[in-house]
C-alpha positions as CSV (number, residue, x, y, z in Angstrom):
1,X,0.0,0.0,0.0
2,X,0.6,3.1,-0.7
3,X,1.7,6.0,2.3
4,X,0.2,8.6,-0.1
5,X,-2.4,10.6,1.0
6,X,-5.8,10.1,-1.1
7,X,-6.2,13.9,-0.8
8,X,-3.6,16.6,-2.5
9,X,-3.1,19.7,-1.0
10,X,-3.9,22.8,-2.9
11,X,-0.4,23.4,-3.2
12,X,0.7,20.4,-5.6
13,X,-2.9,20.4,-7.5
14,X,-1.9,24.3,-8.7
15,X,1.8,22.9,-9.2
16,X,0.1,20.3,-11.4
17,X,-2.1,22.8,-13.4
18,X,1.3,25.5,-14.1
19,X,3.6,22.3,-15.1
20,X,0.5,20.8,-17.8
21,X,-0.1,24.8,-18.9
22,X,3.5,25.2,-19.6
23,X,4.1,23.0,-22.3
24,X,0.7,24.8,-24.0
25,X,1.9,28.2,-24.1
26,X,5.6,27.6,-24.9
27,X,3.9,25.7,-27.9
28,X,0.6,27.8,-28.7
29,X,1.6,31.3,-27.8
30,X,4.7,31.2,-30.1
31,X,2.1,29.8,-33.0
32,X,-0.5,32.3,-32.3
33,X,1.9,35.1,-32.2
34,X,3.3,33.8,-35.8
35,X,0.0,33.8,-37.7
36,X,-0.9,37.2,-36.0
37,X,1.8,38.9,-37.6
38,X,2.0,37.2,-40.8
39,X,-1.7,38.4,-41.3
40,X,-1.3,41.6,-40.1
41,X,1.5,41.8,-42.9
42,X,0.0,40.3,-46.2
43,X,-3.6,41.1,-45.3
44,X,-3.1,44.7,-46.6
45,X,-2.2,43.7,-50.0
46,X,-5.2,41.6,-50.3
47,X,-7.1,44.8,-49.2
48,X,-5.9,46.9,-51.8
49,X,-6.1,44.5,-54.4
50,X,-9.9,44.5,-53.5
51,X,-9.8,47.8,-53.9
52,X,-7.8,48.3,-56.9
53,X,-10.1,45.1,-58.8
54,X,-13.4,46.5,-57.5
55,X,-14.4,43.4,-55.6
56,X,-13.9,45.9,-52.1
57,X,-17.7,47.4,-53.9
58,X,-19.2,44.3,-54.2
59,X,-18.8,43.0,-50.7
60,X,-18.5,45.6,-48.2
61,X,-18.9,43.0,-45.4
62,X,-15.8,40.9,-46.9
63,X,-13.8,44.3,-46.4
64,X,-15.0,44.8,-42.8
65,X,-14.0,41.2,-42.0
66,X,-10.7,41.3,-43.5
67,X,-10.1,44.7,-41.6
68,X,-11.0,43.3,-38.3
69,X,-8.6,40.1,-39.4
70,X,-5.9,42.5,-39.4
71,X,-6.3,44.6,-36.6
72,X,-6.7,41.3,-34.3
73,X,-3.0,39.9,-36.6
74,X,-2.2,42.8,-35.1
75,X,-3.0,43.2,-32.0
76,X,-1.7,39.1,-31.5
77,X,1.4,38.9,-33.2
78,X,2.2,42.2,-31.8
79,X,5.4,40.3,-29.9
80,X,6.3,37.9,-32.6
81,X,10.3,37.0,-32.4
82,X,11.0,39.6,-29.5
């Protein structure tokens, strides 16, 4: 048997949760950070070439959503390879 007690103390159950998060955001946060700030950089030119073709008329919503795309790219990859 076992000297272990069957109840953990808040202490190692919080130690638990920072040790399983840690390998998520040294994987995730690095990944998120990348595709932030590769879409805040090549969104643009797919705005303007809406705008320059005449599609950006056609589909105003299109244009809003691609705007918002690239204000969140860069509000997340904001810190990308700092």
């Amino acid at each position: 048997m076992s000297n272990a007690s069957p109840f953990e103390s808040d202490s190692s159950a919080s130690l638990r949760r920072r040790v399983t998060a840690q390998p998520f955001q040294s994987v995730c946060l690095p990944a998120v950070r990348f595709v932030g700030f590769w879409t805040a950089v090549l969104l643009p030119f797919v705005l303007v070439s809406m705008l320059v073709t005449g599609l950006a008329g056609q589909s105003p919503s299109l244009v809003g959503g691609l705007l918002a795309c690239n204000v969140a790219g860069l509000v997340l990859g904001r810190d990308y390879n700092s």
